[in-house]
C-alpha positions as CSV (number, residue, x, y, z in Angstrom):
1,X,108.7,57.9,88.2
2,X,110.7,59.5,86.3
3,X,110.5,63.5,85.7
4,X,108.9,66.2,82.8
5,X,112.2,67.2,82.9
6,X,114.4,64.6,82.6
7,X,112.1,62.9,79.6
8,X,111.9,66.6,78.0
9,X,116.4,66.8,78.3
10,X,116.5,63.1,77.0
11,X,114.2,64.0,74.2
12,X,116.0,67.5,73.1
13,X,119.8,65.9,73.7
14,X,118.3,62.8,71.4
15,X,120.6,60.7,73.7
16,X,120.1,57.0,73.4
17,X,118.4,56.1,76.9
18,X,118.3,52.4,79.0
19,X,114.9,51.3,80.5
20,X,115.2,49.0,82.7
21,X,112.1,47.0,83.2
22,X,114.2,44.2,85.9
23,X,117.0,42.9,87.0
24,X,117.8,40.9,83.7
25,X,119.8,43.0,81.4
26,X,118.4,41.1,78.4
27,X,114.9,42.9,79.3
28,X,116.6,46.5,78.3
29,X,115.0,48.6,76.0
30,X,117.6,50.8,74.6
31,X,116.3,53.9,72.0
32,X,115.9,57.3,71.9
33,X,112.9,59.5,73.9
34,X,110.1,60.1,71.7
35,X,106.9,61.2,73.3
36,X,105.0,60.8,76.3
37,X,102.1,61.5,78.7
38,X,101.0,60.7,82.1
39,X,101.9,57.0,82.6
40,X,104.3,55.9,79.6
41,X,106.7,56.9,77.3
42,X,107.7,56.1,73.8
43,X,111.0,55.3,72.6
44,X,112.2,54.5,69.8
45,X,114.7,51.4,69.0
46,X,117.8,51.0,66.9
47,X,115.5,49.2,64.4
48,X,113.1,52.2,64.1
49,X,109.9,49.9,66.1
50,X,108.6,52.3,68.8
51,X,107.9,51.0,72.5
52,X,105.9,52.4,74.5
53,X,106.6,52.1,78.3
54,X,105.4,52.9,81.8
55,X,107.4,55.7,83.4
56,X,108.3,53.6,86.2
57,X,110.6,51.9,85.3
58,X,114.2,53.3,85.8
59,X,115.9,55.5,82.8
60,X,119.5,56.3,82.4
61,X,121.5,57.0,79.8
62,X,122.5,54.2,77.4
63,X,126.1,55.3,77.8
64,X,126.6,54.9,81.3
65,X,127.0,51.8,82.9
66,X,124.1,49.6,83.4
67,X,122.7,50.2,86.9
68,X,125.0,53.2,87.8
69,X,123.8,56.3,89.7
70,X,125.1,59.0,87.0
């Protein structure tokens, strides 16, 4: 799951972030961090629609390479 911390840098950077929700890349949600709580996390798309998300599913940055540790 991912951290406070990490959603809270996301969300201050306003760097667009990848969720990956499986192994199929077409499943990515790609946006920016907008809220969250306990469980899920809302981001925000390209087309302005909001998602929201469970926090276990793996976020990286959208600039990195899909699946890469960095």
């Amino acid at each position: 799951m991912i951290s406070e911390e990490q959603l809270d840098q996301f969300r201050v950077s306003g760097d667009r972030v990848r969720v990956m929700r499986d192994e199929m890349e077409v499943n990515d949600v790609v946006g920016i961090v907008v809220a969250w709580d306990d469980t899920t996390v809302v981001i925000r798309r390209a087309n302005r629609r909001v998602v929201k998300l469970s926090r276990n599913y793996r976020f990286e940055l959208a600039s990195s390479e899909r699946g890469s540790d960095g």
